[in-house]
N, C-alpha and C positions, 0 to 999 in steps of 0.2 A: 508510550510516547509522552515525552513529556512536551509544555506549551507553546514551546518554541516552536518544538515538531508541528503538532497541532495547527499554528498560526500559519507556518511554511505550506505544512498542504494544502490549508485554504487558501491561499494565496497563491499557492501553482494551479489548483483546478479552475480558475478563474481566469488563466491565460497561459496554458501548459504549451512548450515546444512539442514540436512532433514527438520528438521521440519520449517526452513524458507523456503524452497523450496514446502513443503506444504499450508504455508499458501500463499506464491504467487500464488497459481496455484489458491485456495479458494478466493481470490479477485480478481484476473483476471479474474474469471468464473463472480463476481459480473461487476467489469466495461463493460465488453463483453454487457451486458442488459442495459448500463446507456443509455439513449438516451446523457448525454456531453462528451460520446467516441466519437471522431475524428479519422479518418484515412485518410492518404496521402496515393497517389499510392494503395489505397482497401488494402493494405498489412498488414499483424498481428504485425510488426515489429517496422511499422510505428503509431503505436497508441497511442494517447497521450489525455489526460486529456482536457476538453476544458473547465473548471471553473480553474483550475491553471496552465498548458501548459506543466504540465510535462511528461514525455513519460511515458506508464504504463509497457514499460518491464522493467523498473528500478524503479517506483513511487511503484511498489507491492511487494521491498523486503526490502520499507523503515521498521527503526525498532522500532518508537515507535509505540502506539494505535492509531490507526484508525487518520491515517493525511489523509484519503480522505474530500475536502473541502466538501461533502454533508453529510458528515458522514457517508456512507452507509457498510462498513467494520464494524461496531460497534459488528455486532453479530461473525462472523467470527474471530475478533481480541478477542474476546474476551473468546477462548479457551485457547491460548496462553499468552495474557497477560491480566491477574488476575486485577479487578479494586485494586487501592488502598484502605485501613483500613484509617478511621478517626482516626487522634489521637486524646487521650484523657487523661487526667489529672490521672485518674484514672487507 
């Protein structure tokens, strides 16, 4: 993710629509299982990503498709945001 990202998700976890608030909760149900969930203090608060360091209560209302670096969002994100259409000449 780069800063832009970054800044976008903390700024949607701070006042997410339903349906981002949905899909937070449908990827933190995923990272909760990753074994490169890290937690400081055993606390829910404090868990963060350990292949990119980013904290998961804000890295799960980032808003584009699946920036988890293992990919593992891909099915979940992928209610919400529709793959792109190839273009085509025709």
């Amino acid at each position: 993710m780069n800063l832009k990202q970054i800044v976008d998700a903390w700024m949607t976890s701070f006042n997410p629509t339903s349906e981002q608030d949905n899909l937070a909760k449908k990827r933190v149900e995923i990272c909760e299982m990753c074994p490169s969930l890290k937690k400081v203090f055993n606390k829910k608060w404090s868990a963060y990503c350990g292949e990119c360091g980013c904290p998961i209560s804000k890295k799960i209302y980032a808003t584009e498709n699946n920036p988890c670096p293992l990919l593992k969002w891909s099915e979940v994100d992928g209610e919400l945001y529709l793959p792109k259409k190839e273009k085509t000449l025709i």
